[in-house]
N, C-alpha and C positions, 0 to 999 in steps of 0.2 A: 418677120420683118416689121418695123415699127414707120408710123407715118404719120406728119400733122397736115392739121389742115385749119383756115380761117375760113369761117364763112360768113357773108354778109345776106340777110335775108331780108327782103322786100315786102310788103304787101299790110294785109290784117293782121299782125303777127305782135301789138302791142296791148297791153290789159285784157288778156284771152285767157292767161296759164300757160302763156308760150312756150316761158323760159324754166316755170316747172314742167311742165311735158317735155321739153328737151335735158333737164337732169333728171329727171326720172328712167330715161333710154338712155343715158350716158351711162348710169350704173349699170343696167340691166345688159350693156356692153361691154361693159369693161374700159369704157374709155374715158381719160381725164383731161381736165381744161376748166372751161367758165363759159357761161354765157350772159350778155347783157342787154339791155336796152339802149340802143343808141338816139343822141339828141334832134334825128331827122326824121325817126319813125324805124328806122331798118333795128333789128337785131343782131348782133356779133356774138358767134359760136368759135371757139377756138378748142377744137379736139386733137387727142391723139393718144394712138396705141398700136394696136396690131392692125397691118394693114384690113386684115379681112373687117372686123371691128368696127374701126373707122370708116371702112365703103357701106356698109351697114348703116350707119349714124349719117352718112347723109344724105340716105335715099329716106331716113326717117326723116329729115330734118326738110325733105323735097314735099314730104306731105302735110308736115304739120300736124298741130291736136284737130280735134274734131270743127271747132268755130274759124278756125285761120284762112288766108286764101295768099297764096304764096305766089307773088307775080315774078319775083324774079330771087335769083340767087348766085351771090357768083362763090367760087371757089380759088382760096389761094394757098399753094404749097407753105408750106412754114420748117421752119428748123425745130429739130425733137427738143423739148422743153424740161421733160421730166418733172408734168404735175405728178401729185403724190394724190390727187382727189379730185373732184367735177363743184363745179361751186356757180353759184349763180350772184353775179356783182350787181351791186345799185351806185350809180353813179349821179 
């Protein structure tokens, strides 16, 4: 079964390696999207694949890299998109 998800992340999560430590676990799951830096401080992850995958991707995404400190995170269902790869945007 396939399933997306958006997530907005909170906290230390900006000029760390954030957004390469979360496509580096995107591949290494198999799951496609993008993720960005948003202009408040938070990061926006937009994943999706195999549910199992994507429950995976955001218990990783609940820890962060090594330097992060993750205060809050919310999660929003999304409609399947059909990325074809994991990409990290600069906006």
């Amino acid at each position: 079964m396939k399933k997306s998800v958006r997530l907005y992340i909170e906290g230390n999560v900006q000029g760390i390696l954030f957004r390469s430590f979360i496509k580096e676990n995107a591949e290494k799951q198999n799951v496609k999207g993008f993720t960005r830096n948003l202009e408040d401080g938070r990061v926006e992850v937009f994943i999706e694949g195999d549910t199992n995958n994507v429950d995976k991707m955001i218990e990783i995404c609940k820890k962060g890299p090594k330097y992060s400190q993750i205060k809050n995170m919310q999660i929003k269902p999304e409609t399947f998109q059909g990325f074809k790869d994991f990409k990290v945007l600069h906006i």
